[in-house]
C-alpha positions in Angstrom: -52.4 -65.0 30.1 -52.6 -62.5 32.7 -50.0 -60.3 34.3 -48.8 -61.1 37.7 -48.1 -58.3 40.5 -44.5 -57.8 41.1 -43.6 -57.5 44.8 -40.4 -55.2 46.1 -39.4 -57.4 49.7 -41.4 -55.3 52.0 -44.6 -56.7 49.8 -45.2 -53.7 48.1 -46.1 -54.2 44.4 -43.5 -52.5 42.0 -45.0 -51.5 38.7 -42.2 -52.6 36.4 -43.8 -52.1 32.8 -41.9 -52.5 30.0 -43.4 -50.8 26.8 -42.5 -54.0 24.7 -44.1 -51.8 21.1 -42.6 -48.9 21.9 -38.5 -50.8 22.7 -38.8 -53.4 19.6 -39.4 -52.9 15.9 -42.3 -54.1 14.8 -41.0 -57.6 13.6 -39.3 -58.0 17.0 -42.1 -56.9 19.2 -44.6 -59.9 17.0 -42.0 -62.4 17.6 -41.7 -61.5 21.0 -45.7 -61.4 22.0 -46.6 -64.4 19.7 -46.5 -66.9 22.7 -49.0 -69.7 21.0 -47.8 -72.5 18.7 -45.0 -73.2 16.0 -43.2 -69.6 15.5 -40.2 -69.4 12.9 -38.3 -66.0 13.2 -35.6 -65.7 10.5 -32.8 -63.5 12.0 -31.1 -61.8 9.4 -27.2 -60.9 10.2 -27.4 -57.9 12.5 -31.0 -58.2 13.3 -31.1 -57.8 17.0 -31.5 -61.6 17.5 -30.7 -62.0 20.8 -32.1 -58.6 21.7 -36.0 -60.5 20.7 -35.2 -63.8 22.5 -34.2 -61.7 25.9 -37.6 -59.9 25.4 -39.6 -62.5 24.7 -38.0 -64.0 27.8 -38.9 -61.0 29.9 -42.5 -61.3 28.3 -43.5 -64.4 28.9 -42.4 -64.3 32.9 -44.3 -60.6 33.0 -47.3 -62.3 31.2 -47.4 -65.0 33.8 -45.4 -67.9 33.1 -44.0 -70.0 35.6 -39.9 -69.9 34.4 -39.8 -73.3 35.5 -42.1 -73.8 32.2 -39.5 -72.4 30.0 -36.9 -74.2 28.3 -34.2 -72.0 26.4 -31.5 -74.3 24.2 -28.4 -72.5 23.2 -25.3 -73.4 21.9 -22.8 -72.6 24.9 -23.5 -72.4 28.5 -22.6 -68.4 28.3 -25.0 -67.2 25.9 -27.9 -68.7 28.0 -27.0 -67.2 30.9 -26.5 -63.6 29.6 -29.6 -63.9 28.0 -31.5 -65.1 31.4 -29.4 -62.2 32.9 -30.5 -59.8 30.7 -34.0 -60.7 30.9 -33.7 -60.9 34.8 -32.8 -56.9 34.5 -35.4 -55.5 32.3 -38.4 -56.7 34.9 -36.5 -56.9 37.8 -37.4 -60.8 38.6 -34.9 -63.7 38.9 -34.7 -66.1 36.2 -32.6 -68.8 37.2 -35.7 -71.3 37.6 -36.1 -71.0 33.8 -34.2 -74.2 31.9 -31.8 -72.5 30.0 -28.0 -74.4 28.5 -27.1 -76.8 25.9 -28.9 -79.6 24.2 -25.8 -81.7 25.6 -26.3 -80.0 29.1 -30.1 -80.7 29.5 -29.6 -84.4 28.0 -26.9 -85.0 30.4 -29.2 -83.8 33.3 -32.2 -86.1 31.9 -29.6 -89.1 31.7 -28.8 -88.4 35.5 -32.3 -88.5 36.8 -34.3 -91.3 34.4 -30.7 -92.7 33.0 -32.0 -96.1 34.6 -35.1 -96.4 32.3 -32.0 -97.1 29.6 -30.3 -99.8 31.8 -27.2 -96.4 33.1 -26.6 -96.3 36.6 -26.8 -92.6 38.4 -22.6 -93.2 38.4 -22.3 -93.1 34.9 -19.0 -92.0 33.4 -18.9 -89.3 30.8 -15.8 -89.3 28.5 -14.1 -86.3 26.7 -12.7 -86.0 23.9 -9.3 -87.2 25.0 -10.8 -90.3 27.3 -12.7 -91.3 24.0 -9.3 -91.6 22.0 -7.7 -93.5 25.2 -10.7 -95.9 24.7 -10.3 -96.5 21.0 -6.7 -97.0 21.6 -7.2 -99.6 24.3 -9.8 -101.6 22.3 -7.5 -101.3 19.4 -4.4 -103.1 21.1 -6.5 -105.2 22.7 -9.5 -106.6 20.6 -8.4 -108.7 17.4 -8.9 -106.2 14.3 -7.8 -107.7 10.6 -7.3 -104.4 8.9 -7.5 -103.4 5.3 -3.8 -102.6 3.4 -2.8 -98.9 3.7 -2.6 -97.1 6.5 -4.9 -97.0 9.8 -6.6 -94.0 11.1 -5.0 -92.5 14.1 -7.5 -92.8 17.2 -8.4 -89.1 17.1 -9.4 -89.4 14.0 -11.5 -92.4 14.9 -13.5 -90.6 17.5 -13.8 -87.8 14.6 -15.8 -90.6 12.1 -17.5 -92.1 15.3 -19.1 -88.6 16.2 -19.4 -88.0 12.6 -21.8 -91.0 12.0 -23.9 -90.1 14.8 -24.1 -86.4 13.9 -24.6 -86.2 10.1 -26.8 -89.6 10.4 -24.6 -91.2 7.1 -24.0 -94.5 6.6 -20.0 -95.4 7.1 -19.6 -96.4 3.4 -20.8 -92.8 2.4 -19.3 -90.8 5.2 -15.4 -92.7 4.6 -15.8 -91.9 0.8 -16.9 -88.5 1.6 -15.2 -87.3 4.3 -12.1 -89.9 4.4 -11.3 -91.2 0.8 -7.4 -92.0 2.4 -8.9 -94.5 4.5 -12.0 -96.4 2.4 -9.6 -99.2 2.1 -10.3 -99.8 6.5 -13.9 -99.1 6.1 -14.7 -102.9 7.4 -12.5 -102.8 10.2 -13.3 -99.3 10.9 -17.2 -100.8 11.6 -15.9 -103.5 13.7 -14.2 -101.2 15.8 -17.4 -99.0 16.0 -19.6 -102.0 17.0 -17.0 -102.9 19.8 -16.6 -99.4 20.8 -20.0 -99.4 21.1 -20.9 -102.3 23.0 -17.7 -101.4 25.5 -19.7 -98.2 26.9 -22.5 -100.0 27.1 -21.1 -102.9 29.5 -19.1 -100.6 31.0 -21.5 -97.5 32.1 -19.6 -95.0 29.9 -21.0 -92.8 27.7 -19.6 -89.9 25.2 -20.4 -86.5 23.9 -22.5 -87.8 21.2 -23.8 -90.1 23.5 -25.7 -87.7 25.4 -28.0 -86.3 22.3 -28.5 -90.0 21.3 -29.5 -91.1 24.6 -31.5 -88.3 25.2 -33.6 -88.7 22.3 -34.2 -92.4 22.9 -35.7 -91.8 26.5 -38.1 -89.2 24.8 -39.2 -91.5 22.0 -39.2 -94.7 24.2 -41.1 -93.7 26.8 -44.4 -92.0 26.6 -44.8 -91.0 30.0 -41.7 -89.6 30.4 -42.3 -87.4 27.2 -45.3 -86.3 28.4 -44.0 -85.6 32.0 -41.2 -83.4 30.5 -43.7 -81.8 27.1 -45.9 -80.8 30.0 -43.3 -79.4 32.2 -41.8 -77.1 29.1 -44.8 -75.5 27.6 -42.8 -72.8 26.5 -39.1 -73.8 24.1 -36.8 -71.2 22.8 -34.3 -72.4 20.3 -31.2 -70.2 19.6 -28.9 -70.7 16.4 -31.8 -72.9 14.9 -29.4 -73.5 11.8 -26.9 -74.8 13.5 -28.6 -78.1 14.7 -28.3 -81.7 13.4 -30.6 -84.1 13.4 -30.6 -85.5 16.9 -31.3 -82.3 18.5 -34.4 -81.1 15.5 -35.9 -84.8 16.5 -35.7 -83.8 20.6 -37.3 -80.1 19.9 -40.1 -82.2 17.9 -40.8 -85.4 20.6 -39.9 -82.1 23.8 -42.9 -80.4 22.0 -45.6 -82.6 21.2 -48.3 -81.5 23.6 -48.4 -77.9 22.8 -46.2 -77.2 19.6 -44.9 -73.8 21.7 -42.0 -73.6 19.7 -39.9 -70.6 19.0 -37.1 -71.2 17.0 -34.8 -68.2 15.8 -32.0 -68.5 13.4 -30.8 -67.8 10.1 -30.8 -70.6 7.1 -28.3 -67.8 5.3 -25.6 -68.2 8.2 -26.2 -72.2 8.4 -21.9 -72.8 7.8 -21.0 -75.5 10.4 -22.0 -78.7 8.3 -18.9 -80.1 9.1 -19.9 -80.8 12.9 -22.9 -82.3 11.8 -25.2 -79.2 11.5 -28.1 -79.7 9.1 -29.2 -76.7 6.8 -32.5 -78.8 6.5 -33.8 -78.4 10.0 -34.6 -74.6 9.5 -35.6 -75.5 6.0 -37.5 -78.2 6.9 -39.3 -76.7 10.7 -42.9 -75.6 9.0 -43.5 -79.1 7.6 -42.5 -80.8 11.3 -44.7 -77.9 12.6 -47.8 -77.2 10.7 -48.9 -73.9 11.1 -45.9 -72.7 11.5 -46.1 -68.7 11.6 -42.5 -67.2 10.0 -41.3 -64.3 11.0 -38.6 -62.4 9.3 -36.3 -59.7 11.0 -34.9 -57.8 8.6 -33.9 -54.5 9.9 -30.2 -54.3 10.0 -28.5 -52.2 13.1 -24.7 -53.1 12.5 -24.2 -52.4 8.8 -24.6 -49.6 6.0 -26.9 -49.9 3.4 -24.0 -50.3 0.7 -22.8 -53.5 2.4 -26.4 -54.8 2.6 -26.9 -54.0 -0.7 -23.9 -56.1 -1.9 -25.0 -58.9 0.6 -28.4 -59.4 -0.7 -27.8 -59.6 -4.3 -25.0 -62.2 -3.2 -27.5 -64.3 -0.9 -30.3 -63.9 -3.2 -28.3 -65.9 -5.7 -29.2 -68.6 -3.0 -30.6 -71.9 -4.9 -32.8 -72.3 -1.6 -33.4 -69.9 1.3 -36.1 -67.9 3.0 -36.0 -64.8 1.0 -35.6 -61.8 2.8 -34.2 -58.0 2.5 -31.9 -56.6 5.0 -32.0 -53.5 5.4 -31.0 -50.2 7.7 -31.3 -46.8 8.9 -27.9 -46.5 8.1 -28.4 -45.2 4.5 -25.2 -43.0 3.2 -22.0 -45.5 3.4 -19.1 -46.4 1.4 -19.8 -48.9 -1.4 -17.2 -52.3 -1.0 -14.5 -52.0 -2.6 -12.9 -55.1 -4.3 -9.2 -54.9 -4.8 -7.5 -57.4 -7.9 -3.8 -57.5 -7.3 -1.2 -58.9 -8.9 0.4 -61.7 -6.7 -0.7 -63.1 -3.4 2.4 -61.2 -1.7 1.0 -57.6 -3.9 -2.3 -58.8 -2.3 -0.9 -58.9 1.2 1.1 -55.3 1.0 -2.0 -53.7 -0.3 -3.7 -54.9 2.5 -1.4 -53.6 5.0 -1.3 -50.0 3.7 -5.6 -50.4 3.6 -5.5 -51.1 7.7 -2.7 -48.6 8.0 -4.4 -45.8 6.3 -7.7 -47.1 8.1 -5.7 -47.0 11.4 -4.2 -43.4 10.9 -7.6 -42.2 10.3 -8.9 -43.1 13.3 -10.0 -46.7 12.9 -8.3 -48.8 16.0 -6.6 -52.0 14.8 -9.4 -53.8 17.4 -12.0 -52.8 15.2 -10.3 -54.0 12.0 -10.6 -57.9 10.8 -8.8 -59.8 7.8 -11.2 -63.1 7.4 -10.3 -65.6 5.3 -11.5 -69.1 3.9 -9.0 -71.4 5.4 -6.3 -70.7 7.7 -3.7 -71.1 5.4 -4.5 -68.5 3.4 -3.0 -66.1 5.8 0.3 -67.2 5.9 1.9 -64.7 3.9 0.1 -61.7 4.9 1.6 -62.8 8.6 4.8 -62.5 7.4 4.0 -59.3 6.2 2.2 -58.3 9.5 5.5 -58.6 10.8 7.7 -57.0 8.5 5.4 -53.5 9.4 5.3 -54.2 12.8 1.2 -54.4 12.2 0.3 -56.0 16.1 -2.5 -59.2 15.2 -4.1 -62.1 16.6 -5.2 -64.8 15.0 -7.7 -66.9 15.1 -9.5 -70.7 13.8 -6.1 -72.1 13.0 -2.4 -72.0 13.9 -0.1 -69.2 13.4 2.2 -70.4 10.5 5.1 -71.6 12.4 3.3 -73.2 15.2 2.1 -75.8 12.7 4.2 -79.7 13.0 4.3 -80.3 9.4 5.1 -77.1 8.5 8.1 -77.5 11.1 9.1 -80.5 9.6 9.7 -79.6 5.7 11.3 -76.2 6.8 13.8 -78.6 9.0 15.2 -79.5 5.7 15.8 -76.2 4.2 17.0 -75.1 7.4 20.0 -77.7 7.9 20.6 -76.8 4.5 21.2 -72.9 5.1 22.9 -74.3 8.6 24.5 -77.7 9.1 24.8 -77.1 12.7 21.1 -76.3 13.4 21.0 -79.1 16.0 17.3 -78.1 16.6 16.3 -79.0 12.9 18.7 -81.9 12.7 16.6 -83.6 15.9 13.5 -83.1 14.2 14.2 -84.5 11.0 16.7 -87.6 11.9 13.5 -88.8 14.2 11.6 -88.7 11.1 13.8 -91.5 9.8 12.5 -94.8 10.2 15.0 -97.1 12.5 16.2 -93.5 14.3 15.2 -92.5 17.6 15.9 -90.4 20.4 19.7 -92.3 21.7 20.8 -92.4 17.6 19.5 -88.5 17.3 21.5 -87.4 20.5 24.6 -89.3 19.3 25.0 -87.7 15.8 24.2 -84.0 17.5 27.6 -84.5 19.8 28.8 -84.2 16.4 27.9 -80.7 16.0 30.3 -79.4 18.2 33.1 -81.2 16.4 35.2 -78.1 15.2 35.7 -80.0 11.7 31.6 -80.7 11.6 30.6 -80.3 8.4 27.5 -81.3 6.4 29.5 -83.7 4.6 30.9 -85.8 7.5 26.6 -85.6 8.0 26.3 -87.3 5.4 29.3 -89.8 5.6 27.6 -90.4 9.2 23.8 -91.4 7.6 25.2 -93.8 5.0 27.0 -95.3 6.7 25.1 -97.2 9.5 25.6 -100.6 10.6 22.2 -101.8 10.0 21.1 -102.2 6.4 17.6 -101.4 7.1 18.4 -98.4 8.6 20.9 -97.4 6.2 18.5 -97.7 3.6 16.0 -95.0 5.1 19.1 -93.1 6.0 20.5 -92.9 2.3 17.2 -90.8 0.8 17.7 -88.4 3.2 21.3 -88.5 2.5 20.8 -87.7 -1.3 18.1 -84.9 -0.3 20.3 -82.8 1.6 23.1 -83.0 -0.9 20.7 -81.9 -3.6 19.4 -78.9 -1.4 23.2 -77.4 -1.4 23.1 -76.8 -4.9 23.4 -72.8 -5.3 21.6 -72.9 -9.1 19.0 -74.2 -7.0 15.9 -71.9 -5.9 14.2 -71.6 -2.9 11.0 -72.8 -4.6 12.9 -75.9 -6.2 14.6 -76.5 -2.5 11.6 -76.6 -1.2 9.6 -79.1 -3.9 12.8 -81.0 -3.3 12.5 -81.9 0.4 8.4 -81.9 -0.5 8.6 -84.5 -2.8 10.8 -86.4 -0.1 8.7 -85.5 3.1 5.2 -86.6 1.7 5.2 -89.9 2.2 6.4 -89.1 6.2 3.3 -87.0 6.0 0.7 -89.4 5.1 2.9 -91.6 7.9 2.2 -88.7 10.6 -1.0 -87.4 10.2 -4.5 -88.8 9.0 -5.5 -85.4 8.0 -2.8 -85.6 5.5 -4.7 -84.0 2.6 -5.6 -80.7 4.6 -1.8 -80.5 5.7 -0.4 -81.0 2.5 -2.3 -77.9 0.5 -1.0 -75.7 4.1 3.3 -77.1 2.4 1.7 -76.5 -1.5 0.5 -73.3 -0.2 4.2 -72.7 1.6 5.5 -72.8 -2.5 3.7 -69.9 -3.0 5.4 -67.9 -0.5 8.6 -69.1 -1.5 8.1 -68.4 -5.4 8.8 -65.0 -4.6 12.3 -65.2 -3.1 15.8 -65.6 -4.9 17.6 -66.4 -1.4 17.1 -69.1 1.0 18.1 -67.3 4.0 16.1 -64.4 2.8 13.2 -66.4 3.1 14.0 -68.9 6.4 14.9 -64.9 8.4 11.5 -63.1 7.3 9.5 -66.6 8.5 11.8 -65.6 12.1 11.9 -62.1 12.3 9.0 -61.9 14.8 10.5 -60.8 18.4 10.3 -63.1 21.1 8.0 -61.0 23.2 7.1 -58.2 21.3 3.5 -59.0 19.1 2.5 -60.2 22.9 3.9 -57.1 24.7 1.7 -55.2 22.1 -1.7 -57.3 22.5 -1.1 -57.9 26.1 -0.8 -54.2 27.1 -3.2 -52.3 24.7 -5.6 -55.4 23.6 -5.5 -53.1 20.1 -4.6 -56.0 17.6 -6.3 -56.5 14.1 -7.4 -59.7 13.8 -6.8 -62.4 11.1 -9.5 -65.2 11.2 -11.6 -68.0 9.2 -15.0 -67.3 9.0 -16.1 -69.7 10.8 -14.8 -68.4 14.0 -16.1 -64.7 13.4 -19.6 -65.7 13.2 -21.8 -63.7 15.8 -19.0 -61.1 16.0 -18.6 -57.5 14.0 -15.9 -54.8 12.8 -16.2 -51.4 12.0 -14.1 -52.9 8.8 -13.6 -56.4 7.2 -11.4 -57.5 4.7 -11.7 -60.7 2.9 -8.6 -62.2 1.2 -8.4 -64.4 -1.8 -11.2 -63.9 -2.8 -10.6 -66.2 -6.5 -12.4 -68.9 -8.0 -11.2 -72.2 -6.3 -9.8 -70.8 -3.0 -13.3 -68.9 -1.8 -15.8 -71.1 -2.8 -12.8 -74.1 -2.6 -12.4 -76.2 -5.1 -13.0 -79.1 -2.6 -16.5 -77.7 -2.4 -17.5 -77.7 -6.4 -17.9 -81.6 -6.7 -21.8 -81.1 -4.7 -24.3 -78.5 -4.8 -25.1 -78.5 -1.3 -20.9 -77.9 -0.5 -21.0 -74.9 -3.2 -24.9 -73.5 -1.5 -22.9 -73.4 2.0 -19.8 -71.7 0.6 -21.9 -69.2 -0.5 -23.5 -68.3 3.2 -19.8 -68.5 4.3 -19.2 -65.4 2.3 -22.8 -64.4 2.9 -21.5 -64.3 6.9 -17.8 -62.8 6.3 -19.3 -60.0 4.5 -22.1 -59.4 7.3 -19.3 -58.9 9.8 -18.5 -55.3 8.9 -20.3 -52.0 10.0 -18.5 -49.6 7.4 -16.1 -50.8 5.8 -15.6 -53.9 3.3 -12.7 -54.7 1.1 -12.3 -58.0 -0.8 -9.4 -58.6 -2.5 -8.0 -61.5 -4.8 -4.4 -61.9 -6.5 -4.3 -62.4 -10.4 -1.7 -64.5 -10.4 -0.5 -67.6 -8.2 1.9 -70.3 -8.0 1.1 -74.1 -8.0 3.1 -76.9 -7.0 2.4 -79.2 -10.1 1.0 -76.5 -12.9 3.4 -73.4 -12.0 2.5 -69.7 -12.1 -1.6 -70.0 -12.7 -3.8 -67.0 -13.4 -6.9 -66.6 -10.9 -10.4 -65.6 -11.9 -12.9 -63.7 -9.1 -15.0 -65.4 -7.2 -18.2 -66.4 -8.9 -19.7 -65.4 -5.5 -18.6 -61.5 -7.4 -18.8 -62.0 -11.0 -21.9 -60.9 -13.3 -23.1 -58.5 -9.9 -25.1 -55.3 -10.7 -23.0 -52.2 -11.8 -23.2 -49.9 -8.5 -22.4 -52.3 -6.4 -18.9 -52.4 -5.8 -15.7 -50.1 -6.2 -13.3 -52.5 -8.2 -9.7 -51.2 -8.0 -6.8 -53.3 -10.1 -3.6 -52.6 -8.2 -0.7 -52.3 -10.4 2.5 -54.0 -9.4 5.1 -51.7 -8.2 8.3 -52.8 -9.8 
């Protein structure tokens, strides 16, 4: 290829020449001037990933490619265009005629223009997320449906499995005993409802999310000339976050690419954590063998992290049953070696991280640049609390904050009348989880509170004693509950397995995610196992201010930051701290049933530990409390057992009695 002039607008040329060897590494700067064929460039965490694709960008336009040749696929709308705006600066040339967005974007543009080749009309609808549910729940009313015994999924959940079967390309019987063992009993009616949902876009010119990868595939591999219009028109693909594709969008890359094999795809099989949205580690695995010849390119020179914390990270990704095997490694030699943390309880676990972040913050460390990760978002819920009892400001992030979650609302509704028979707010929410009791019953008994001779008896009086039997017999458990939770021998812990044992079968009434809900109220126990007073604990779960954690974030924007690892991917700290950090909470137990589940749970710590530029602490607690065996004892991680000596600073923090 051969350099085009560049023209200021009085038609003078402007010599604009970027030293591409002399800005890059030396991996960088071959994945940016290999233009021909199948290229493979492994981006190790830190790399300067985006930093190549925005050069290579710049490259190929200041080698003289048209930018209407180029394709770029990303995985959000904003990190193609501040790539292409990147790129735009560094030669001083516009590139919005380059083809840069989302697989889902550049389907959906396909769909508009050659739609009709598929029988759509220009006028087709696309649904979201929300129209899809309003769908299913209109076909379910409406279409005869002989379902299973137990109970049916909610339609949320239904579009969940319907995208679900599309993305991960399972068949239903494997993805309901998978991903939905509650509901393998409605795995025939679950079908029929597919098929009709199905059939009712088609007739009806609708199509979904899912739709648009699907559909966009089909008019690629059903028609030839189209392919070859299209293969033709993109002689030049970029693929971003390669590891994070699923099968649909590896098959369009292949059929998008079949005239020239100019394929550059970029990612990292080490980070590949997002199988749950349908993302297949195989693709990167997998890409030489769809594209012989494939030249692999590995960037391993790290720019955010010390060597310490690479150290640490390789020997733990190395311990990878598959992967591309590769080195990080920095400039950044001298650094502080992670430092892993045993405490004694989950509470001893959350106080020793607060005084780490303070003593970080008083040296100099802002609380922005500070991140507690964790595996799931439960497993934060008592370091909030104690957040908030040192006034620690903190945002968090990839789940709710405790108190903001329903079913977490509901069980403490219990413990809550108990501690107060006048909490009207906590009586409405449980008497409207009575069967036969709605809003006009609810309102009438809460007049009641007002009564001056009120009194949790006369509450009682009032539930067994309704007219109808049928409600009276769904009013008398709840009855006997509350009475039981005014026993003062009792414990907060036994309180609360009380009303737990009483709410679950309300919970697998509520919610079809029941099983992820119920280890957030298990996980509750373990807060509560360390309290001897009910209101103690139902005040420190309310002590937060009205205003003030927002005043604090809103004003300064200096908050550390609590949140899973899956939504601190592609971001960094100057220090990280991983929590529970014990054999069955980071890898899950959940995940030690299939190798593949275990493999990914391993990159998930792979990318939490990646996250931090000087400083990394992981900590576990010794000892934990389970609903059904009691007090347990915790073993590391096998992610940091058996690792070389040098590695790490281990620390066992003595209780303080």
């Amino acid at each position: 290829m051969s350099r085009l002039p560049v023209f200021d607008p009085d038609g003078h040329t402007v010599n604009r020449s970027i030293n591409y060897q002399q800005e890059l590494n030396p991996a960088q700067y071959e994945a940016v001037t290999l233009t021909e064929g199948p290229v493979l460039v492994i981006a190790g965490a830190g790399s300067g990933k985006t930093r190549t694709l925005v050069y290579r960008l710049a490259y190929l336009v200041d080698q003289g490619v048209a930018p209407w040749n180029i394709l770029l696929l990303t995985f959000t709308r904003k990190a193609s265009q501040e790539m292409l705006h990147r790129a735009s600066q560094l030669i001083d040339r516009p590139m919005h005629q380059v083809a840069g967005g989302t697989f889902h974007a550049v389907c959906h543009g396909w769909l508009r223009r050659y739609g009709h080749r598929l029988g759509y009309e220009t006028s087709f609808t696309l649904l979201d997320r929300h129209d899809q549910a309003d769908l299913v729940r209109m076909l379910r009313d409406r279409l005869p449906l002989k379902a299973g015994p137990g109970q049916f999924p909610r339609r949320e959940t239904l579009v969940q499995i319907f995208g679900a079967l599309i993305n991960k390309n399972l068949d239903l019987d494997v993805l309901m005993e998978r991903e939905y063992p509650q509901f393998v009993e409605q795995t025939q009616p679950v079908a029929e409802l597919f098929q009709l949902y199905t059939s009712h876009k088609r007739a009806h010119q609708l199509l979904d999310y899912d739709d648009l990868l699907l559909e966009g595939r089909r008019l690629l591999a059903e028609h030839d000339d189209l392919r070859l219009e299209l293969s033709q028109r993109y002689k030049y693909i970029m693929v971003d976050e390669y590891q994070d594709t699923n099968r649909l969008q590896a098959d369009i890359v292949r059929l998008l690419a079949f005239t020239h094999d100019n394929v550059m795809a970029v990612g990292d099989d080490s980070q590949s954590i997002y199988s749950f949205r349908g993302a297949n580690f195989r693709n990167i695995m997998d890409f030489p063998r769809l594209f012989p010849g494939t030249r692999i390119i590995k960037l391993e020179e790290n720019y955010r992290s010390t060597q310490p914390i690479l150290d640490l990270t390789n020997t733990i990704i190395a311990q990878a049953s598959e992967k591309y095997t590769k080195c990080l490694f920095t400039q950044k030699k001298e650094g502080l070696r992670p430092v892993l943390l045993q405490t004694g309880s989950e509470n001893e676990q959350s106080r020793v991280l607060c005084q780490t972040v303070t003593e970080l913050h008083r040296q100099g460390v802002p609380w922005r640049q500070m991140a507690v990760l964790f595996r799931a978002a439960y497993h934060s819920f008592d370091l909030e609390i104690e957040l908030l009892r040192e006034q620690i400001p903190f945002m968090k992030f990839g789940g709710f904050k405790f108190m903001e979650s329903a079913h977490i609302k509901d069980l403490l509704a219990y413990l809550r009348v108990a501690a107060n028979p006048r909490d009207s707010i906590s009586w409405n929410r449980l008497l409207q989880l009575v069967p036969g009791i709605g809003k006009k019953s609810a309102q009438k008994f809460l007049a009641q509170l007002n009564q001056n001779d009120f009194s949790l008896e006369s509450a009682l009086r009032w539930l067994t004693s309704q007219k109808s039997a049928k409600i009276r017999t769904a009013t008398e458990p709840l009855a006997e509950l509350l009475d039981q939770l005014q026993n003062p021998d009792l414990s907060p812990a036994s309180r609360l397995n009380l009303a737990l044992a009483y709410y679950e079968p309300i919970l697998k009434t509520h919610f079809d995610d029941y099983p992820k809900r119920f280890r957030d109220l298990e996980h509750l126990l373990t807060i509560t196992a360390r309290y001897r007073a009910l209101g103690d604990f139902l005040n420190d779960l309310t002590l937060e201010p009205p205003t003030s954690l927002a005043d604090v974030t809103e004003a300064s924007h200096d908050y550390l930051t609590l949140s899973t690892v899956h939504s601190a991917k592609g971001l960094e700290w100057e220090a990280v701290l991983i929590i529970w950090l014990a054999e069955g909470r980071f890898p899950s137990v959940y995940s030690q049933e299939r190798e593949e589940e275990l493999e990914e749970e391993r990159r998930l710590f792979y990318v939490a530990a990646t996250r931090a530029r000087r400083y990394l602490y992981l900590l576990f607690p010794t000892v934990s409390y389970n609903r059904y065996l009691g007090t347990t004892l915790n073993t590391v991680s096998r992610f940091l057992r058996d690792l070389p000596g040098g590695l790490l600073e281990a620390f066992k923090v003595e209780p303080e009695w």
